[in-house]
N, C-alpha and C positions, 0 to 999 in steps of 0.2 A: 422720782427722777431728779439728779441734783439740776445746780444750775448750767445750762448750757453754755459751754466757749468753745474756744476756737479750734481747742485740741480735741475735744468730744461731738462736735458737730455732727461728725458723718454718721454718731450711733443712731439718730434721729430720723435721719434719712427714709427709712421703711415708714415712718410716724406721718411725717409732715411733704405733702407730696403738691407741685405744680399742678393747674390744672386747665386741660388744653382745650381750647376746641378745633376738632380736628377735619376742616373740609376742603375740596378742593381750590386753588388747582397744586393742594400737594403740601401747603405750609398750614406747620402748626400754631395755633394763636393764643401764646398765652392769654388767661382772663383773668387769672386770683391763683389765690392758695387754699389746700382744707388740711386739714388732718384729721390719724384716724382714733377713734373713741373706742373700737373694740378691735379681737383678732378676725374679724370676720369681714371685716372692710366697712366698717358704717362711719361714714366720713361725715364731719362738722366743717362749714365755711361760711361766709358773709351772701343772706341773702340777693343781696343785690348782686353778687358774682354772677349767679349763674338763673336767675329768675328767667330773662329773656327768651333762655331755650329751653325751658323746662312746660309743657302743657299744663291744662288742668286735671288732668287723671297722676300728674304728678311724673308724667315718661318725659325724657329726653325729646326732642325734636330734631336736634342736631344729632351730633357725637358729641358730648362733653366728655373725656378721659381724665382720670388723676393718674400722675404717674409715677410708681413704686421703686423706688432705687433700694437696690440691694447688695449690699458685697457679696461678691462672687457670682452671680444670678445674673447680673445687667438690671433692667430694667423690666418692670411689670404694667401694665397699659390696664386697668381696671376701667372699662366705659361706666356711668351711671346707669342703675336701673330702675330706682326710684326716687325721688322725691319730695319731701313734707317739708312747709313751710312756717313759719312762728306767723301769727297773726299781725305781732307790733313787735319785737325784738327784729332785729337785720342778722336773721338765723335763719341757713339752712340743714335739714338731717338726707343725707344721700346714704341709699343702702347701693354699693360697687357690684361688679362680678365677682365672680370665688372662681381662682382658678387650681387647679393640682399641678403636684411635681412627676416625676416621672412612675415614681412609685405610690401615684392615685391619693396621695393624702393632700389635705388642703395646704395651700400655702400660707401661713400667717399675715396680716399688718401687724405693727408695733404700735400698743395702744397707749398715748401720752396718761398722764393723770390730771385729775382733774379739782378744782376743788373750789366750792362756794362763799370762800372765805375773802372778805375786803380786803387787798391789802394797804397797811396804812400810810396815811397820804405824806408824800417826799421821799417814799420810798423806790430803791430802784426797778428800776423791770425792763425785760426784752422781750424781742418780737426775729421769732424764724419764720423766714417766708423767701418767696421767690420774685422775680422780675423779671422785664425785659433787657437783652442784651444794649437795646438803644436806650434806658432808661434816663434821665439827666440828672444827675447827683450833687450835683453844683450846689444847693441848698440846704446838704446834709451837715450837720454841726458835730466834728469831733468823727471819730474813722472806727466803721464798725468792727466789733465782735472778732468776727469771723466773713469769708466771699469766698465766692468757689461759680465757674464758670462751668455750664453744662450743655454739649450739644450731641445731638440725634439725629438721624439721617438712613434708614431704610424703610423696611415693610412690616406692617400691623398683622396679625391674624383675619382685623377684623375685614380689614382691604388690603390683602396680598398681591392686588396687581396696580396699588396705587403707592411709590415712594411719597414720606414723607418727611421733613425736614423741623426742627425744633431746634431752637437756641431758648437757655434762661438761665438765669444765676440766684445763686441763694444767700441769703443776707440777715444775718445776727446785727440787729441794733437795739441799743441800750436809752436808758431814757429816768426819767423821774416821772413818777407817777402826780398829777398835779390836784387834781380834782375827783368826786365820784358824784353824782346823781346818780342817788336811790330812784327817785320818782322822771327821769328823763330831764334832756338839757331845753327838753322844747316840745313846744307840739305838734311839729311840721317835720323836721328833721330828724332828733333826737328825741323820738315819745317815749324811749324805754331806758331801763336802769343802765347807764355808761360812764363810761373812766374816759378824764380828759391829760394829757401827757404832752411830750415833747418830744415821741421817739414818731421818728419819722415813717410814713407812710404814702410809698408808691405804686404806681400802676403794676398790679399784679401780687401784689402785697396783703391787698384788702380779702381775708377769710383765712390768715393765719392767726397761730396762736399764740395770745401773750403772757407771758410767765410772770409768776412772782419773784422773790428772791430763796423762795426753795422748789426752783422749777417747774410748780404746775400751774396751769392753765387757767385762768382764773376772768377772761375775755377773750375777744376775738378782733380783729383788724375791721374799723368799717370807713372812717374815712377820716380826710384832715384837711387843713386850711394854707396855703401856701406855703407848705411844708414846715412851718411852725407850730400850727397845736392839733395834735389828732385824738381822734374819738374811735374809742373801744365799744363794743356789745360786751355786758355782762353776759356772764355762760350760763346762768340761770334758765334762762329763758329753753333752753334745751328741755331740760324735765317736760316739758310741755307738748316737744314731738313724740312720734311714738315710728317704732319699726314695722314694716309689713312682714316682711318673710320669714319670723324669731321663731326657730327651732329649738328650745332647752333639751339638755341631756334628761334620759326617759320619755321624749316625749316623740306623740307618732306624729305630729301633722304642724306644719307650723299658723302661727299667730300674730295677728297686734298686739305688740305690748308698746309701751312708753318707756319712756328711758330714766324715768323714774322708779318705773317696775322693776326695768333691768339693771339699776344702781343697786337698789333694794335686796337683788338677789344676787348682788356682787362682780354680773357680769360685767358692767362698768365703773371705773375704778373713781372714786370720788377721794379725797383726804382734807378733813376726814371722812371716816363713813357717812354715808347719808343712812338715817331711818329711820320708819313710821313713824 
């Protein structure tokens, strides 16, 4: 995927999706950003996004939804159905709902690429993600990317007799890459491998993805310091969940695999390839 701007933004859109929680009495609360790793909806975000409502069998508690913007389509509301957390990386793996079109075939996500390559340091890099319409920007250094204002206002599938309301905005910001801990910034905080930067991150921000300068995803949004230096998760740390419900072509029944597994056998796109 090249690099994201202002004119290409919207291709992304189905990729990288808000993520709500959706409970009464009727508004929706933005919490973060994920985006998606395959066409089947297995969404990648910053654990801490979404830990709070997630049990230990890995099910939602609440309603967590990501939600799917599509040209021509509207909008697509995929709730979580599963789950798996990193041990010590601030990684979540969420397997979405699968929904069909009118003609019974599955609907796609657009899956980013991905790749486990360092990129090297002073170099530039951006972060697509979402926010709150009240967010305060005052802090931000130099005028993003790309911004695009998005709001929602009827009824779910999942609660057709309850209106629901959403407002968030999406935001391309650029940045120099400053620092990398291989081995974590700390042991409290930051125990795992992260990128330290300049590109700002805010409320609602945190579990998007950060690109390098040929597009792919190379970290994740986990948090920052008075909107001066922010800290990434490397995406490494991924290979290490694994999918519940993985159905491969020829096969009758589905399985656990890891996402390792599924790089391996090309379901997930890594550049370069990842293997054995």
């Amino acid at each position: 995927m090249p690099t994201i701007t202002n004119e290409t933004a919207h291709i992304v859109w189905g990729a990288i999706v808000p993520l709500f929680t959706l409970s009464p009495p009727g508004e929706g609360k933005l919490i973060g950003t994920g985006f998606f790793i395959t066409q089947t909806g297995v969404l990648i975000t910053a654990a801490h996004v979404i830990r709070e409502n997630i049990g230990q069998d890995g099910v939602d508690k609440g309603m967590i939804a990501a939600i799917q913007m599509m040209d021509g389509v509207g909008m697509i509301v995929r709730p979580l159905q599963h789950t798996s957390f990193h041990p010590i990386y601030d990684l979540a793996l969420s397997e979405t709902t699968q929904f069909t079109n009118q003609a019974e075939d599955d609907i796609p996500t657009m899956a980013l690429a991905l790749t486990l390559e360092v990129p090297a340091i002073g170099t530039s890099i951006a972060t697509h993600a979402f926010h709150g319409s009240e967010q305060n920007l005052t802090n931000e250094v130099g005028s993003p990317m790309h911004k695009s204002t998005f709001e929602f206002s009827g009824y779910f599938a999942q609660d057709p007799q309850r209106e629901v309301r959403m407002t968030w905005r999406s935001r391309i910001t650029g940045g120099i890459l400053r620092e990398y801990y291989p081995n974590g910034r700390d042991r409290v905080m930051l125990p795992f491998p992260c990128y330290e930067s300049d590109v700002p991150i805010y409320g609602g921000t945190s579990g998007g993805p950060v690109f390098d300068s040929q597009g792919r995803v190379f970290a994740v949004n986990c948090s920052s310091i008075e909107g001066a230096v922010a800290y990434h998760t490397g995406i490494a740390g991924i290979l290490d969940l694994s999918i519940k419900n993985t159905v491969l072509p020829n096969e009758a029944h589905a399985r656990t695999r890891t996402i390792k597994e599924l790089a391996d056998l090309d379901f997930i796109g890594f550049s370069p390839r990842i293997s054995s």
